[in-house]
C-alpha positions as CSV (number, residue, x, y, z in Angstrom):
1,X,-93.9,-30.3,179.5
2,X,-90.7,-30.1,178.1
3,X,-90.5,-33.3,176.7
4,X,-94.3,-33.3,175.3
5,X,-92.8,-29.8,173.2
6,X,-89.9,-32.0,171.9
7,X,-92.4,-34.9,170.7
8,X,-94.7,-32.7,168.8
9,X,-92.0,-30.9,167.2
10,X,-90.7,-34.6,166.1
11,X,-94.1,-35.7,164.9
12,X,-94.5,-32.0,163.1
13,X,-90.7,-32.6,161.7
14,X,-91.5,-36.1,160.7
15,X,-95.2,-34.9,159.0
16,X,-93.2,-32.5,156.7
17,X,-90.3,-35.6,156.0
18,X,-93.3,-37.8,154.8
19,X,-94.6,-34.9,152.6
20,X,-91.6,-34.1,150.8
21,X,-91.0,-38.0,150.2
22,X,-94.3,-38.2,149.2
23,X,-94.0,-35.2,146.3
24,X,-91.0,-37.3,145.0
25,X,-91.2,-40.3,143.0
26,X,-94.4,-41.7,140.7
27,X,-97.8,-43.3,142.4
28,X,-99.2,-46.2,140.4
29,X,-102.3,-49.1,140.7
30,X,-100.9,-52.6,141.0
31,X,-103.1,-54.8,138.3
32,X,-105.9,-57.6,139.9
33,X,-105.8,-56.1,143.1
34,X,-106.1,-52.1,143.0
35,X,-103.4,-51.5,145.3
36,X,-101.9,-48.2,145.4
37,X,-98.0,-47.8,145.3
38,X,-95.2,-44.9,145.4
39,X,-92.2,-45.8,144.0
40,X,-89.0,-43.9,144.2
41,X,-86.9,-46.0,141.3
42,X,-87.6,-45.7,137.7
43,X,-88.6,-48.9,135.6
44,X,-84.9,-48.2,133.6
45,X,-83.2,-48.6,136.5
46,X,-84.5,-52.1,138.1
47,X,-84.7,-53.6,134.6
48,X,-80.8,-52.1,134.2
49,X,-79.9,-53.4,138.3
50,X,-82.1,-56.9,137.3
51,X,-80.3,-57.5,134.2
52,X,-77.0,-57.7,135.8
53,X,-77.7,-59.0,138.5
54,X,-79.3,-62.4,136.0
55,X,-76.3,-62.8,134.1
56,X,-73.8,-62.8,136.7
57,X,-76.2,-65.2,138.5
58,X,-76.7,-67.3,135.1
59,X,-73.2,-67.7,134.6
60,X,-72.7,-69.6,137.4
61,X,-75.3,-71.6,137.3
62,X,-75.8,-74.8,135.5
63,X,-79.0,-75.3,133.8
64,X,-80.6,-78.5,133.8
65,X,-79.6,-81.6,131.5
66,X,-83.2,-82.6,131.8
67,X,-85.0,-82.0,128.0
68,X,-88.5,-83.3,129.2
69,X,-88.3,-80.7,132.2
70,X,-86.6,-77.8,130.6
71,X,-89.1,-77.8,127.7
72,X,-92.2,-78.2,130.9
73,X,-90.9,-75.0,132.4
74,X,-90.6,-73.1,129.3
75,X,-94.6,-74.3,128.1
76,X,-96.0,-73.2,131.0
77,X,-93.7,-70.4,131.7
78,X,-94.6,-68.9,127.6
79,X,-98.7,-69.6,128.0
80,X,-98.2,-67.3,131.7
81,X,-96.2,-64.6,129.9
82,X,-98.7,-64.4,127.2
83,X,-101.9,-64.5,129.5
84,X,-100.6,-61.4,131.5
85,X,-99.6,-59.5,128.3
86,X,-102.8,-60.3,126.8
87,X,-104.7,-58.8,130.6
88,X,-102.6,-56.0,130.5
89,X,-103.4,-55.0,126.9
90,X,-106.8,-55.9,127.2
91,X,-107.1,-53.1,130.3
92,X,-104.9,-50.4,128.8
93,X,-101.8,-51.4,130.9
94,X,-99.8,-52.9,128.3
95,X,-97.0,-50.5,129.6
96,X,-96.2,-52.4,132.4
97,X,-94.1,-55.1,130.9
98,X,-92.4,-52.0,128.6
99,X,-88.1,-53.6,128.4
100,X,-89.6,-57.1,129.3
101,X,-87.9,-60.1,127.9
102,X,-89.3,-63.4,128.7
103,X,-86.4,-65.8,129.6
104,X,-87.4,-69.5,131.2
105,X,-84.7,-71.3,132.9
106,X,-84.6,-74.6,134.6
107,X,-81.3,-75.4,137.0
108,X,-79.5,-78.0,138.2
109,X,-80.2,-77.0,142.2
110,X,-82.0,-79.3,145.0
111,X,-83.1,-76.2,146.2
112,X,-87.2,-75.7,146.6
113,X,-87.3,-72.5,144.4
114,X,-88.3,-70.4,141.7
115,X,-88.1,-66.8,141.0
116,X,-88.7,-64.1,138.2
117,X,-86.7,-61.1,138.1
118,X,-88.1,-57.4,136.8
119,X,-88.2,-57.9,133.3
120,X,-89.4,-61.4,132.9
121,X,-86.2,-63.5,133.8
122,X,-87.5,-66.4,135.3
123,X,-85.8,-69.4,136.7
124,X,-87.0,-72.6,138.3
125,X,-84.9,-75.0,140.7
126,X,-84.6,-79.1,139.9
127,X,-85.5,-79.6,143.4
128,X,-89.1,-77.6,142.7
129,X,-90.6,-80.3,140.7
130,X,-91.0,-83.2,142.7
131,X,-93.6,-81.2,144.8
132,X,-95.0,-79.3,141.9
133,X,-95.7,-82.9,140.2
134,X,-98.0,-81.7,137.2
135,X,-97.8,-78.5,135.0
136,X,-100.7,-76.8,137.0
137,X,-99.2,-76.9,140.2
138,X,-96.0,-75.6,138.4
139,X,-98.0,-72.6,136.9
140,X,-98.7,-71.4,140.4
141,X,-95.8,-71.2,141.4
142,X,-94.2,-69.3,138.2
143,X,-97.6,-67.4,138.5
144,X,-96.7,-66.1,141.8
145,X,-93.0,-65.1,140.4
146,X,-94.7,-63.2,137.4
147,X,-96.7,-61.6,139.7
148,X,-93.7,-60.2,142.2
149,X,-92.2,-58.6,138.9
150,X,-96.1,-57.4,137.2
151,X,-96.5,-55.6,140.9
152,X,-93.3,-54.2,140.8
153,X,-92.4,-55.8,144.1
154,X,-88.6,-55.0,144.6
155,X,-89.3,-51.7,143.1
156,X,-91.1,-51.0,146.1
157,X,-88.8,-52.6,148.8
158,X,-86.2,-50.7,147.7
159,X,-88.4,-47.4,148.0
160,X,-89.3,-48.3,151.2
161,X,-85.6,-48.7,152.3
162,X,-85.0,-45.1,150.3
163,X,-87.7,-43.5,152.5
164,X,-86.7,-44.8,155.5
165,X,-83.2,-43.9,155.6
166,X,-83.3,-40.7,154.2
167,X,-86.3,-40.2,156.3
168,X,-84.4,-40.3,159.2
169,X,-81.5,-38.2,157.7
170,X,-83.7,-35.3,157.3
171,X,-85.5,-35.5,160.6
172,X,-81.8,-34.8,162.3
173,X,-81.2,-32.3,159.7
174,X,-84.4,-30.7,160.4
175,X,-84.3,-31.3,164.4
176,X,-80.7,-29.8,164.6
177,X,-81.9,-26.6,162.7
178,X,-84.8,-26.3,165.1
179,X,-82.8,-26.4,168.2
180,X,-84.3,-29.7,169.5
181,X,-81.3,-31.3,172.0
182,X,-79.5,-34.5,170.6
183,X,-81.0,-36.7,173.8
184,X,-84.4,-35.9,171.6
185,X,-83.1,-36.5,167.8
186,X,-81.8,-39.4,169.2
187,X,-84.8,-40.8,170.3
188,X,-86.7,-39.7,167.2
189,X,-84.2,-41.8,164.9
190,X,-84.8,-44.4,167.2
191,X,-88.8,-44.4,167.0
192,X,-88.6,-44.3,163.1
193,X,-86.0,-46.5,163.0
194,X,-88.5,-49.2,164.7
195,X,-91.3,-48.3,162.7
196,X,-89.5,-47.7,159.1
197,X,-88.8,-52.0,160.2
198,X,-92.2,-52.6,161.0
199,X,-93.3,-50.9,157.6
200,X,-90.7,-53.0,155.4
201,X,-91.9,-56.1,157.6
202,X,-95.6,-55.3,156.8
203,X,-94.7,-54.6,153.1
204,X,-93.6,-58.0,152.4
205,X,-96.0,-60.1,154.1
206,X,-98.3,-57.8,152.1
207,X,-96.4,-58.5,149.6
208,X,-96.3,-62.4,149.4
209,X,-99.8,-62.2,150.2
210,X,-100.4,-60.0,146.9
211,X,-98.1,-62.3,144.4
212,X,-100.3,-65.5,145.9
213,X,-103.6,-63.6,144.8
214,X,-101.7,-62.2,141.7
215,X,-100.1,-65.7,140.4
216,X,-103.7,-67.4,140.9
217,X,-105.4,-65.5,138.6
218,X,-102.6,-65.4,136.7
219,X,-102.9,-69.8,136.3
220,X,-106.0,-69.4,135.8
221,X,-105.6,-66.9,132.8
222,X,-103.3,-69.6,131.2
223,X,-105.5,-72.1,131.1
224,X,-104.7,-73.8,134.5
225,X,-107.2,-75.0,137.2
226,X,-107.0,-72.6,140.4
227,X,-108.4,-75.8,142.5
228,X,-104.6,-77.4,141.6
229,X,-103.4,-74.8,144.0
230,X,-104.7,-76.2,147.4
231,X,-103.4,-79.5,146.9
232,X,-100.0,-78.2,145.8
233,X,-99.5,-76.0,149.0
234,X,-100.4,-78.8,151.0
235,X,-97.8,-80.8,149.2
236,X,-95.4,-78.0,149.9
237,X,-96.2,-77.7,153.3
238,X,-95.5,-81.2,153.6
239,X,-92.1,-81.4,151.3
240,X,-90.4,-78.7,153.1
241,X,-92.1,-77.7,157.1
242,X,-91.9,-74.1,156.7
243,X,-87.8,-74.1,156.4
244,X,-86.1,-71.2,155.2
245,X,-85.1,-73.3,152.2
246,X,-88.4,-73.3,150.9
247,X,-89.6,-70.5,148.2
248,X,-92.4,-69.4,150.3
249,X,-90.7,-69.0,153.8
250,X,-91.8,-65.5,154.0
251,X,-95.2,-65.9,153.8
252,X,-97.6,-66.0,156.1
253,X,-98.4,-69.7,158.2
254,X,-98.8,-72.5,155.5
255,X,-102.8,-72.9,157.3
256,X,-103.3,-69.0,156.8
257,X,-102.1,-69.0,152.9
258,X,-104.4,-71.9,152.2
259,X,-107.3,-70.5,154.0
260,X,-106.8,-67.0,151.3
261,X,-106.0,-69.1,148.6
262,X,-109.4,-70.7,149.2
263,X,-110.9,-67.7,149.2
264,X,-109.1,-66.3,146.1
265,X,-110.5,-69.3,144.2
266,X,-113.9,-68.2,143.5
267,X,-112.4,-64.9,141.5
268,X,-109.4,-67.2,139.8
269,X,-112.3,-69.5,138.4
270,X,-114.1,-66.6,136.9
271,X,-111.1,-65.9,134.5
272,X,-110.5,-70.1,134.2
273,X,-113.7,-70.0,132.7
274,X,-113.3,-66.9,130.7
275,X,-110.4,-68.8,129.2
276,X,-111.7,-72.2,128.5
């Protein structure tokens, strides 16, 4: 009986921990897909952490020597940039991209990747465009990069890691000022522990899953065919077997992302159209 009085003190502790984290921070609709987020980090402050955090990474890198492909990533890279601005001013979110300064890069790196950093620094690896192979399949990949930084995606993560360890800090401080024995805060830090992994885990497969949905539209907005993106994941199934070297290792099973994808294309075509 005993113990049954320390878990619901716990789960009453932990109740009132989720409520003040919840009153904290600012709530807000990530665009296309409606989904709700509460973010503890201010837009100032990831553009301020992103910015450094792109030129320490551009000054080591070397970008690439290749005019043709350089000038490729920056086309399609612009005509993305400008299809989201022109969404999110069309629908009253033109805030969103507030500090955002379009930057394309392509670098010398074997590597099969891409990404875009809060506040539109994008860069693309050499070793990308032998799978992409055409401008379309290249727009869904920089689509899907647009789209991690449109939704705010490492915003969120790093509210999620905020919540969950200063969750747990005020569950012992609240535990130890309630009485409940060490043997039980003990095991309360270790159940939230568990599930504050579970949560960041589900957060970025939700995640990925969102940017695929996101960076479709986003191709299609632009002027590129969704279909394109089908044949480009197989491709990239094919070019790299799931490895961890791959830009899309997180994401769910290569058969499962092409299965949503297929059924993300019906919406995409509707804007494709809109566009043509």
């Amino acid at each position: 009986m005993r113990r049954n009085n320390y878990f619901k003190t716990l789960a009453a502790m932990l109740f009132c921990g989720i409520m003040v984290l919840a009153s904290c921070g600012t709530s807000r609709t990530v665009p296309i897909t409606g989904r709700k987020q509460s973010l503890m980090v201010t837009d100032e402050q990831m553009l301020s952490l992103s910015n450094q955090e792109y030129s320490k990474y551009m000054k080591s890198a070397k970008k690439s020597t290749n005019t043709a492909n350089t000038q490729m990533v920056e086309r399609v890279g612009k005509k993305l940039a400008n299809a989201v601005e022109s969404y999110l001013k069309a629908n009253n979110m033109s805030n969103e991209l507030s500090g955002y300064q379009w930057e394309f890069n392509l670098v010398q790196d074997k590597g099969v990747n891409a990404f875009c950093m809060p506040g539109g620094k994008i860069v693309v690896y050499e070793g990308l465009l032998p799978v992409t192979q055409n401008e379309a399949s290249l727009a869904v990949v920089l689509g899907h990069e647009i789209a991690h930084a449109v939704a705010k995606h490492s915003a969120e993560q790093i509210s999620n890691q905020y919540k969950n360890q200063y969750g747990m800090q005020a569950l012992s401080v609240l535990a130890a000022g309630a009485g409940v024995s060490a043997d039980a805060q003990q095991l309360g830090q270790i159940l939230i522990g568990i599930g504050g992994k579970a949560l960041t885990s589900g957060f970025s497969r939700k995640q990925e899953s969102e940017a695929d949905h996101m960076g479709l539209i986003f191709a299609a907005m632009a002027g590129y065919n969704p279909n394109e993106a089908v044949t480009f994941w197989q491709r990239m199934a094919s070019a790299t077997g799931g490895g961890s070297n791959s830009i899309f290792s997180d994401h769910p099973s290569d058969a499962s992302r092409i299965k949503n994808i297929q059924g993300w294309i019906p919406e995409a075509m509707t804007y494709y159209k809109a566009g043509k």
